[in-house]
C-alpha positions as CSV (number, residue, x, y, z in Angstrom):
1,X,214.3,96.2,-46.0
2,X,214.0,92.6,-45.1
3,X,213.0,92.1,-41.5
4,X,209.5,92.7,-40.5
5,X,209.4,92.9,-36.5
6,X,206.3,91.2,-34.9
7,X,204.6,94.1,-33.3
8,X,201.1,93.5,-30.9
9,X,199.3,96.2,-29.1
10,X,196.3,96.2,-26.8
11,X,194.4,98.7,-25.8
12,X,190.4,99.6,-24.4
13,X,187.9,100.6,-26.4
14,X,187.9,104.6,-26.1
15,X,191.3,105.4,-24.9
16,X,194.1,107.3,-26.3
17,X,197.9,105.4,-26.4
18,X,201.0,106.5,-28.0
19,X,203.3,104.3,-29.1
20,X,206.9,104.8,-29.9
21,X,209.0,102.8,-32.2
22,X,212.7,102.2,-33.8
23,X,212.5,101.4,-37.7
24,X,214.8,98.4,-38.1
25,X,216.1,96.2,-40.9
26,X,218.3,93.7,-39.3
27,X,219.3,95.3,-36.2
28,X,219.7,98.5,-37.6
29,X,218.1,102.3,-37.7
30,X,216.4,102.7,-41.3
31,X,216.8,106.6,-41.6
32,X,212.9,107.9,-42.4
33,X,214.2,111.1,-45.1
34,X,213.4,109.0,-48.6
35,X,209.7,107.1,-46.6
36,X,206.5,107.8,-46.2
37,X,204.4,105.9,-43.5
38,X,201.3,104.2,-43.4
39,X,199.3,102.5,-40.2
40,X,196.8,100.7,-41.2
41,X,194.7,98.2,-38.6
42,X,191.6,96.7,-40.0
43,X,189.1,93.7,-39.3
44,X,190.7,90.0,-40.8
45,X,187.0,89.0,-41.4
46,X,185.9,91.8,-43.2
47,X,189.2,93.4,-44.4
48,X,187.4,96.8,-43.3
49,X,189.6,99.4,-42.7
50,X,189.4,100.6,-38.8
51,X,192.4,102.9,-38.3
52,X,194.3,104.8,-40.6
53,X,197.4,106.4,-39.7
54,X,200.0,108.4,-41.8
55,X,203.4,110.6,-41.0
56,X,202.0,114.0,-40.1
57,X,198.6,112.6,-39.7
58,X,198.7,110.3,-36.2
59,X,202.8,109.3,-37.2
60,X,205.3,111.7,-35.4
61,X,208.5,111.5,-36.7
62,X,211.0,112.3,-33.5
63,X,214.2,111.3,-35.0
64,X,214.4,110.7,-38.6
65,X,218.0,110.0,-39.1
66,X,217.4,107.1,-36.6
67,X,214.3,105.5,-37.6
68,X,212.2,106.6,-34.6
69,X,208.6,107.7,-34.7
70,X,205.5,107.6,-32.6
71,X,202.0,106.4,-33.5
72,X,199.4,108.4,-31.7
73,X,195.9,106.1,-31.2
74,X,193.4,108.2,-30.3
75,X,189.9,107.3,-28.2
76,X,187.9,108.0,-31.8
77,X,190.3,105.6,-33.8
78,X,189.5,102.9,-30.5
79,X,185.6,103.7,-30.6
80,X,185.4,100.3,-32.4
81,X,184.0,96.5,-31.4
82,X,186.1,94.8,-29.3
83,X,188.4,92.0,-31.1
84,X,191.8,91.1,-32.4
85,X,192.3,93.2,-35.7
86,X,195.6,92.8,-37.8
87,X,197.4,96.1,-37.9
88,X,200.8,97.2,-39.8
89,X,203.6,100.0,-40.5
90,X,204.6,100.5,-44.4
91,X,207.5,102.3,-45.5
92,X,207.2,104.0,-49.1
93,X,210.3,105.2,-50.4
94,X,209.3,108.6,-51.9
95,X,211.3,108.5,-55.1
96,X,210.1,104.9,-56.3
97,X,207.4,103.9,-54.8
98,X,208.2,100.9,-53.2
99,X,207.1,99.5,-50.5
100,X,208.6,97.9,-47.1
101,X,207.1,96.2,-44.1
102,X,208.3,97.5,-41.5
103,X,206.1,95.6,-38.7
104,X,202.9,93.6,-38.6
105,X,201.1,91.9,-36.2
106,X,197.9,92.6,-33.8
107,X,195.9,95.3,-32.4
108,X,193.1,93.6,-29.4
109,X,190.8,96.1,-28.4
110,X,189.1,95.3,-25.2
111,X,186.2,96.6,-23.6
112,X,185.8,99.4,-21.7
113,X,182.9,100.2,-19.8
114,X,183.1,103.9,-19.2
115,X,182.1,106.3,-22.1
């Protein structure tokens, strides 16, 4: 895999978002049978760790012969500071080990004022 999309979310502090996604690599479906998945967002200053994500644990895979998945962020993993954190999706084929980007970019949490 050679492209890696530029993905950004935002989202308030406490709140739970799902997003969907297509894996790409240059315009087309990567079929999700040989990966694994990992979501990872942390802190750029402190490269702390805030959200870990992985398939079957906060990843759905919906359609795996076409590269499409979910990522369910819940109101705990958003019980953070508010900021711009760096967050990204890596592929790891299961047989290898390797590992593919398959986006990066930024998660901004913002505040929320309710509880």
């Amino acid at each position: 895999m050679n492209d890696v999309t530029q993905v950004n979310y935002e989202i308030s502090q406490r709140i739970d978002r799902t997003y969907p996604h297509t894996i790409t690599d240059n315009g087309v479906e990567v079929p999700l049978g040989d990966f694994s998945l990992k979501y990872v967002a942390e802190d750029p200053n402190t490269k702390t760790e805030v959200i870990n994500k992985s398939d079957g644990n906060g990843i759905d895979i919906l359609d795996a012969l076409n590269g499409q998945i979910e990522i369910n962020i819940t109101n705990i993993d958003t019980d953070i500071a508010t900021g711009l954190y760096k967050h990204e999706l890596t592929l790891v084929e299961d047989s290898t080990g390797r590992r593919y980007k398959a986006f990066e970019g930024t998660l901004k949490i913002t505040e929320s004022i309710t509880d």
